[in-house]
N, C-alpha and C positions, 0 to 999 in steps of 0.2 A: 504494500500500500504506500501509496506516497501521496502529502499535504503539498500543498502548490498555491498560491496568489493571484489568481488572473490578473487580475489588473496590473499587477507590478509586472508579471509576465509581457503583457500586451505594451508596459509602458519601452521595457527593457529591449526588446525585440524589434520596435517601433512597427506592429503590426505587421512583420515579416514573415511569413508563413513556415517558412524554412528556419529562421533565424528561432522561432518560439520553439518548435520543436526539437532543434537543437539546444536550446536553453534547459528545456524541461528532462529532457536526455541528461545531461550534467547534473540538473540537479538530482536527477533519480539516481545517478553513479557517483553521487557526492563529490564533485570535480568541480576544485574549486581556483586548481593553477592552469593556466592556459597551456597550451601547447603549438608548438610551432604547424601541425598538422592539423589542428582545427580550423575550419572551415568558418567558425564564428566561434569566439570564445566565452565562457562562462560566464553568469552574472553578477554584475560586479556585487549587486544588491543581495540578498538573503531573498527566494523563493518562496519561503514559508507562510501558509494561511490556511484557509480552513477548507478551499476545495480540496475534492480528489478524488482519486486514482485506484479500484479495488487491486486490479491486474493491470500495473503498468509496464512490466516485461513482455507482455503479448502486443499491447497497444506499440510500445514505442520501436519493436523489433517489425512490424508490419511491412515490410518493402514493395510490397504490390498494390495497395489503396492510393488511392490519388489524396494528394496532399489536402487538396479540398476539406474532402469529407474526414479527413484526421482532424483539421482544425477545425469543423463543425462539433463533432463528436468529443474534444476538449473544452469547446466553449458549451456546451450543451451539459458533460461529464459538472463542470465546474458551479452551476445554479444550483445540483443536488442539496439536499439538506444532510450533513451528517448526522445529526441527530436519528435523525429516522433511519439511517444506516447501523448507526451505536446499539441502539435499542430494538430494533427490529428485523434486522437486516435488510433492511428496504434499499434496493441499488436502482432504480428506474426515478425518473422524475417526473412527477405530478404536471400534466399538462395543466391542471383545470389552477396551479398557479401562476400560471405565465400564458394568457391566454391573449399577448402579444407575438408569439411567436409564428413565423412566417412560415406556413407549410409549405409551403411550393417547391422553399429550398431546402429542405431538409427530408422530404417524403421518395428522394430516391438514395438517400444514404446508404450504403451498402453493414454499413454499421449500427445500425441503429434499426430496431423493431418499435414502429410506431403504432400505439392503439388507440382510441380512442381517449380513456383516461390516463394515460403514460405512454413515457419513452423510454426503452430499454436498449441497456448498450450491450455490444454481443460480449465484448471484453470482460465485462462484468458478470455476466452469467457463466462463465466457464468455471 
């Protein structure tokens, strides 16, 4: 499991699709000295907050998903409520509380089983 920040994420990355992913990568490997071989380096900032991540070894090892729907499925991964994870084991998010959310793009996610009253990530149920 891993705790993650979005917004510090999104600030750090400067909304780089590649650059987050890579960010979030590091922080799941606790890499916090850069390397001459990295393609974008670690964040300078601390990571740490209250989204997350049941199975981030599956999610971040993915090399066949289009980056897109990775960063759907993080931004979507990250509104969870832990609590109802803590106590319930509840991993899907409650659509009927974010009943802003634009289906058109995110109803062919390959990641995500969408129902009526929730969204559930595949990563998570494994």
């Amino acid at each position: 499991m891993i705790f993650f920040n979005m917004q510090i994420l999104e600030e750090q990355s400067l909304c780089n699709n590649a650059k987050m992913l890579a960010l979030l990568t590091h922080h799941y490997n606790k890499k916090t000295i850069p390397s001459k071989y990295d393609k974008f380096p670690p964040s300078k900032k601390p990571l740490h907050g209250h989204s997350f991540l049941v199975n981030p070894r599956d999610f971040l090892a993915d090399k066949n998903t289009d980056i897109i729907y990775k960063i759907q499925y993080l931004k979507l991964a990250s509104m969870r409520d832990y609590l109802l994870y803590r106590q319930y084991g509840y991993k899907a998010l409650q659509t009927s509380f974010y009943p802003d959310l634009n289906w058109e793009n995110i109803k062919h996610n390959p990641l995500l089983v969408i129902t009526p009253t929730e969204i559930k990530f595949i990563y998570e149920e494994k």
